[in-house]
C-alpha positions in Angstrom: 53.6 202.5 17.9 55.9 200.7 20.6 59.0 199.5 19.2 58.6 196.2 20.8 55.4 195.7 19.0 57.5 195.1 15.4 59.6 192.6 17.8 56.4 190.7 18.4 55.9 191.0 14.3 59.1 189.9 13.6 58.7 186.7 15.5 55.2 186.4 14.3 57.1 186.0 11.0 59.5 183.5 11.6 56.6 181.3 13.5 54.3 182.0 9.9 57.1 180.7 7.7 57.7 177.7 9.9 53.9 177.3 9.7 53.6 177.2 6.1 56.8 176.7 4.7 57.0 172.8 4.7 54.4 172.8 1.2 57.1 173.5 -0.6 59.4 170.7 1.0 57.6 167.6 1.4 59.1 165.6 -1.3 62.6 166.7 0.2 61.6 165.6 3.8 60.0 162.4 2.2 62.9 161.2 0.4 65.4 161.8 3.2 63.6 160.3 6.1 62.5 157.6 3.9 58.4 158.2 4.3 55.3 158.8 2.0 54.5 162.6 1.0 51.3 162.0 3.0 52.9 161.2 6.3 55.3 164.2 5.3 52.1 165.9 4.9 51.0 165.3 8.0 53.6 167.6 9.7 51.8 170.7 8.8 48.4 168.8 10.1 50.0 168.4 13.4 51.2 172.1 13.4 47.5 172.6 13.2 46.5 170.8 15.5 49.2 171.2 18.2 48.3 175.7 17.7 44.1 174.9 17.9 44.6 173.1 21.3 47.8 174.7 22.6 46.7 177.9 22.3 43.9 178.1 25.5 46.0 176.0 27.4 49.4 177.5 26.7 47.7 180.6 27.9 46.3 179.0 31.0 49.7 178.2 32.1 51.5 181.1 31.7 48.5 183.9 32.3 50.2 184.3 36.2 53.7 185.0 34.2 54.8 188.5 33.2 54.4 189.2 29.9 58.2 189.3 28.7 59.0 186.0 30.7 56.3 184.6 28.5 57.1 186.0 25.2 60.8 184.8 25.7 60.1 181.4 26.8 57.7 180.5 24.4 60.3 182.0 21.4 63.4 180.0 23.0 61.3 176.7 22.8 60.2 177.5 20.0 63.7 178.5 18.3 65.1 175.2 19.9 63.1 172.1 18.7 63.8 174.4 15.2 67.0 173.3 15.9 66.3 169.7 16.6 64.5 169.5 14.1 67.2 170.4 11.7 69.3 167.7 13.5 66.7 165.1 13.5 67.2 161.8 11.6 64.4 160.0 11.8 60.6 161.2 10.8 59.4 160.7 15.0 61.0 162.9 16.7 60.3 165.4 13.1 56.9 164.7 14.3 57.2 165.3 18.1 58.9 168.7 17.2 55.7 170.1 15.1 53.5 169.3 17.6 56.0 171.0 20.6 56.6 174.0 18.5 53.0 174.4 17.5 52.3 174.7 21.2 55.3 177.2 22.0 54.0 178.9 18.9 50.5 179.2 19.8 51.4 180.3 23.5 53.4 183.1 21.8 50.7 183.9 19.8 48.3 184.5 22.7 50.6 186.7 24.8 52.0 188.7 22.4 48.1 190.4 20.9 47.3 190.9 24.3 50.8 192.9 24.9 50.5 194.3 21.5 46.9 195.7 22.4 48.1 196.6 26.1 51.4 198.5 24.9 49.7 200.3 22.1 46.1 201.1 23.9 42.7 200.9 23.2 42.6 203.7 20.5 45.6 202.2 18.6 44.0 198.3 19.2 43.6 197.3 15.4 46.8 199.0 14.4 48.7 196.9 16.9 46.9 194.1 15.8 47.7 194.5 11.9 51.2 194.6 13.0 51.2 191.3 14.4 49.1 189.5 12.3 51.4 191.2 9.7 54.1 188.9 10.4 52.3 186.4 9.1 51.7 188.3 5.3 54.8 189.2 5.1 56.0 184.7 5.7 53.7 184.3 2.9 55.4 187.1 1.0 58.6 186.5 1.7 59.2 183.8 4.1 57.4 180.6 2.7 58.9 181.2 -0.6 62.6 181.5 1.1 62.2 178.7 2.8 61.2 176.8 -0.5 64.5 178.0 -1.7 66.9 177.6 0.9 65.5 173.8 0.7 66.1 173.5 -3.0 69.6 174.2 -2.7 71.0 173.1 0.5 67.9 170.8 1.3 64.7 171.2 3.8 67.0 171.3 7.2 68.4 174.7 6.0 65.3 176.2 6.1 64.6 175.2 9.7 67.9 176.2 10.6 67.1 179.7 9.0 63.5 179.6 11.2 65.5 179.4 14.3 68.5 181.9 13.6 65.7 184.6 12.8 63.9 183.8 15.9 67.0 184.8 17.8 67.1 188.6 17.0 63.5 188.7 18.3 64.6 187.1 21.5 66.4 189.5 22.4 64.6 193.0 21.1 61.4 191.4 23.0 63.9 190.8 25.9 64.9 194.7 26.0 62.1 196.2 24.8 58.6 194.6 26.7 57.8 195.9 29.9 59.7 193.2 32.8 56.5 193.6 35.4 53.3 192.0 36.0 50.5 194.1 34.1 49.1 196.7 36.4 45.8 194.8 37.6 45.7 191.0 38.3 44.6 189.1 35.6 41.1 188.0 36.9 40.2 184.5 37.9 40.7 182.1 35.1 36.6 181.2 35.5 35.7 184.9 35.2 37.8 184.9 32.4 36.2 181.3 30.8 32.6 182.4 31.4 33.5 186.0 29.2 35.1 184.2 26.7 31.5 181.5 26.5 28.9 184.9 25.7 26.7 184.3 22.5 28.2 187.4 20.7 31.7 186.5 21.2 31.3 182.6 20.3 29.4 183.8 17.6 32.2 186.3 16.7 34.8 183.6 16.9 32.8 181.7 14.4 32.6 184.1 12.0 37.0 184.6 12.2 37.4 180.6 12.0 34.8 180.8 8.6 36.7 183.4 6.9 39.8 182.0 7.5 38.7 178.7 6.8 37.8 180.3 3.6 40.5 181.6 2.9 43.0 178.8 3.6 40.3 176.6 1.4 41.1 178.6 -1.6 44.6 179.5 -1.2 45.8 175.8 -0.4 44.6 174.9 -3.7 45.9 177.9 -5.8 48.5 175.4 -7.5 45.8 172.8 -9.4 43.3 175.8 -10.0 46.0 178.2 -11.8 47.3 175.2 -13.6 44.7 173.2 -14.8 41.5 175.8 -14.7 43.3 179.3 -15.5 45.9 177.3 -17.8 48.8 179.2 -16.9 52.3 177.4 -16.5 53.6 175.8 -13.2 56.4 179.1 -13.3 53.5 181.0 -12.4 52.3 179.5 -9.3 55.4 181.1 -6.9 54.5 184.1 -8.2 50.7 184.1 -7.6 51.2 182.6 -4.1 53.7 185.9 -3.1 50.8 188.4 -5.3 48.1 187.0 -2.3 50.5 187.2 0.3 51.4 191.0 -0.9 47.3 191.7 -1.1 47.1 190.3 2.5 50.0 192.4 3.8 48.3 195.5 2.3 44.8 194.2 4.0 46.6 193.7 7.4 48.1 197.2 6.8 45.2 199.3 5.6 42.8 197.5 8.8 45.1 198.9 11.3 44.5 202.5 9.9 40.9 201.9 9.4 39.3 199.8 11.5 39.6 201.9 14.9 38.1 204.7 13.4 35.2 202.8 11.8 35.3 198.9 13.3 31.8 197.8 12.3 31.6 199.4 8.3 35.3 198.2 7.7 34.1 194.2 8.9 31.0 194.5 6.8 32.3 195.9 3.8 35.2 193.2 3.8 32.3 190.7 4.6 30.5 191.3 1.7 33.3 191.6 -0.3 34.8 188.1 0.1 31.5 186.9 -0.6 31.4 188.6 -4.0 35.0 188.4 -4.3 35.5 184.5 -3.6 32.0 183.8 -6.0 33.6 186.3 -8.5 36.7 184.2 -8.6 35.2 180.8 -9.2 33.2 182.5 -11.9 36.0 184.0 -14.0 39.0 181.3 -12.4 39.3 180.6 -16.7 40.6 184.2 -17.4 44.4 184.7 -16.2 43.8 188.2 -15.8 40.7 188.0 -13.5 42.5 185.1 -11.6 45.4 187.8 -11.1 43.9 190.3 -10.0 41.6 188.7 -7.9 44.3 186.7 -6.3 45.6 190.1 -5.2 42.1 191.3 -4.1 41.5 188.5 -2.3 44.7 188.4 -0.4 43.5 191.8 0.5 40.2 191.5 2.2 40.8 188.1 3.3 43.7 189.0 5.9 41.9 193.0 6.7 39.0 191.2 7.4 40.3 188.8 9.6 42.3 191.7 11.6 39.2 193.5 11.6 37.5 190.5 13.6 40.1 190.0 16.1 40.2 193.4 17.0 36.3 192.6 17.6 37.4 189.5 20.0 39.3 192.2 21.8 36.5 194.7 22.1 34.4 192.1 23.3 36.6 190.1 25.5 37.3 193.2 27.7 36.9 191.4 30.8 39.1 188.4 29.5 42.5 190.2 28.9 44.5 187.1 29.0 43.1 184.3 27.5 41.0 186.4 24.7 44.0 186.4 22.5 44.3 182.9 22.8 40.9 182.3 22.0 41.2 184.5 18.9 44.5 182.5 17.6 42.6 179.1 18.3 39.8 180.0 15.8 42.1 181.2 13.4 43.9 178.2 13.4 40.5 176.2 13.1 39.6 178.0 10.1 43.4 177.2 9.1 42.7 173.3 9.3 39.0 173.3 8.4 39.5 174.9 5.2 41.8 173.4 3.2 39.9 169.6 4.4 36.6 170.7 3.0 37.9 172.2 -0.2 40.2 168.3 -0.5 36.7 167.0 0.2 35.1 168.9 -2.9 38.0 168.3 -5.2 37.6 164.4 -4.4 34.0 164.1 -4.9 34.4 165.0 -8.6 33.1 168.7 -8.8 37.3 169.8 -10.1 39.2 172.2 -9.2 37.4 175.0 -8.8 35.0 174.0 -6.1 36.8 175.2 -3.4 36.6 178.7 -4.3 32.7 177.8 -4.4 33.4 176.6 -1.0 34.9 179.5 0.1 32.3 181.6 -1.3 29.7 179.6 0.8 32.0 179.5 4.2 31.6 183.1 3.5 28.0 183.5 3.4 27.5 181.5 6.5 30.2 184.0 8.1 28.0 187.0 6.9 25.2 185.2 8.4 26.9 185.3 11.8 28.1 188.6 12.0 24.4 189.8 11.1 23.4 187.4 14.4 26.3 189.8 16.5 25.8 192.7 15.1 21.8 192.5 15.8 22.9 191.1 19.5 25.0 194.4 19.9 22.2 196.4 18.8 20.0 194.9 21.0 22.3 195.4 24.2 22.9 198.8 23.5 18.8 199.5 23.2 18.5 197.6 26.4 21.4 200.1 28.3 19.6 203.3 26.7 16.3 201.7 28.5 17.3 201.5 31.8 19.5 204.7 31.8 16.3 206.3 30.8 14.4 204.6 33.9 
């Protein structure tokens, strides 16, 4: 695997902790730029937002760049309103900086899983994937709960100061280490690209990654209330379970790079299914602190090799769309980001407690499996149809 591919990880990681990092220091931001924990709250909605719709048109704009001119600007902006941020004294330009570094974040995003896919090659596409996508397992690991702490002691602009200084050593291994040129071909026209990116198997297939991610993020943004007040285990415990599904997702991300090349559509299934069982397993047995352990870590697991799984799909699929396919992948992803954690606030608030979002995960799940079985049946379908005419 190309050096330069753990560079892209690396700043995949510092983007994932920016991401996610602010759950742990929204009283801290509230208190010091004199606003109500929901407006704080709302910085991580605008993150959101600004990576759903900056992702296809970051990529629009810089799909005539080369690839390293890309990567670099997007990380610079990126490392910079970090840094005004950290400055920042009032809760506006706070604000303006989420949305600004969402955009540079999703941009990145984009270019770097088509580079990581182009530098690697086709028969090492998942592998480069996993290590991408494992920058974001290893923030949850790692990252979120550093960032937690460097707040706690020398208060929440410490940990965006920290974002930016580790974006900087990613600068500049990206800047020595990806390719300076143009890719080979010419990217083709951006409505060649569009009208690829609008097939039935590959909408369908970008439905199914925002549905497991929206079930994922719809059980993990609730982990806190359900450990404490269904599991009855202490508040000391939640850290701790938050890093366990962050560790299961790195493992997920790290076995699907191994795997899913060799066998794509068995690995996607199985880890289908699984979630499904997994998710309706959870809410089940959420009363037992052992099951809810393990199946934190379990979940973690398939969750995150599941979802590597399907954007190694949007690859296979998107063949003819090389530039804007990775965008199109981080958009859904970040739409399953958003949409989860809203429906399982909407279950919680219509009375049905604390566990209902793992039922809603379990459901989110079931409509995924649903539309895999629609692509997989479409591929079959496609492939009969070729073995028809090659036979005429």
């Amino acid at each position: 695997m190309p050096f330069a591919v753990y560079a892209l990880g690396l700043a995949v990681f510092a983007q994932g902790t920016s991401e996610f990092m602010l759950s742990g220091l929204l009283s801290d931001i509230a208190t010091d730029l004199d606003v109500s924990i929901p407006a704080a709250g709302l910085l991580t909605s605008a993150f959101a937002i600004g990576m759903i719709v900056g992702a296809p048109l970051t990529a629009l704009f810089s799909r005539n760049w080369p690839r390293r001119r890309a990567l670099v600007f997007f990380l610079c902006v990126f490392a910079a309103v970090h840094v005004i941020g950290a400055l920042t004294p009032g809760y506006g330009l706070l604000l303006a900086t989420r949305v600004v570094g969402a955009l540079a974040n999703a941009g990145f995003w984009a270019v770097a899983l088509v580079t990581a896919v182009a530098m690697a090659g086709p028969e090492a596409r998942a592998r480069a994937t996993s290590v991408v996508v494992g920058g974001v397992t290893v923030a949850c690991v790692a990252g979120v709960p550093a960032g937690a702490a460097l707040g706690g002691h020398w208060g929440w602009r410490s940990a965006f100061w920290a974002v930016a200084l580790v974006s900087v050593p990613a600068v500049v291994v990206i800047a020595r280490t990806v390719p300076a040129g143009r890719p080979e071909s010419a990217p083709a026209p951006a409505g060649v690209e569009l009208r690829t990116l609008t097939g039935p198997r590959l909408l369908l297939t970008l439905l199914t990654s925002a549905l497991v991610q929206g079930a994922t993020f719809c059980a993990f943004s609730y982990v806190e209330p359900l450990a404490t007040h269904v599991t009855g285990l202490t508040a000391g415990w939640v850290p701790g379970l938050l890093a366990l599904f962050g560790l299961g997702s790195f493992i997920g991300v790290t076995v699907a790079g191994r795997l899913v090349d060799t066998r794509p559509v068995a690995f996607t299934a199985a880890g289908l299914v699984a979630l499904v069982i997994g998710w309706t397993g959870l809410a089940l047995t959420a009363g037992s602190p052992s099951a809810t352990v393990a199946l934190v870590l379990v979940q973690g697991m398939l969750a995150f090799g599941t979802g590597t799984a399907l954007i190694s799909w949007v690859f296979r699929l998107a063949a003819d769309a090389p530039t804007l396919s990775g965008s199109f992948a981080t958009a859904a992803f970040n739409v399953g980001a958003a949409l989860g954690p809203w429906l399982g606030g909407l279950a919680i608030g219509a009375g049905f407690g604390f566990r209902s979002p793992l039922w809603v995960s379990a459901l989110l799940m079931a409509l995924a499996l649903g539309t895999a079985g629609a692509v997989l049946g479409m591929s079959r379908a496609a492939d009969r149809g070729r073995e028809n005419i090659a036979a005429v």
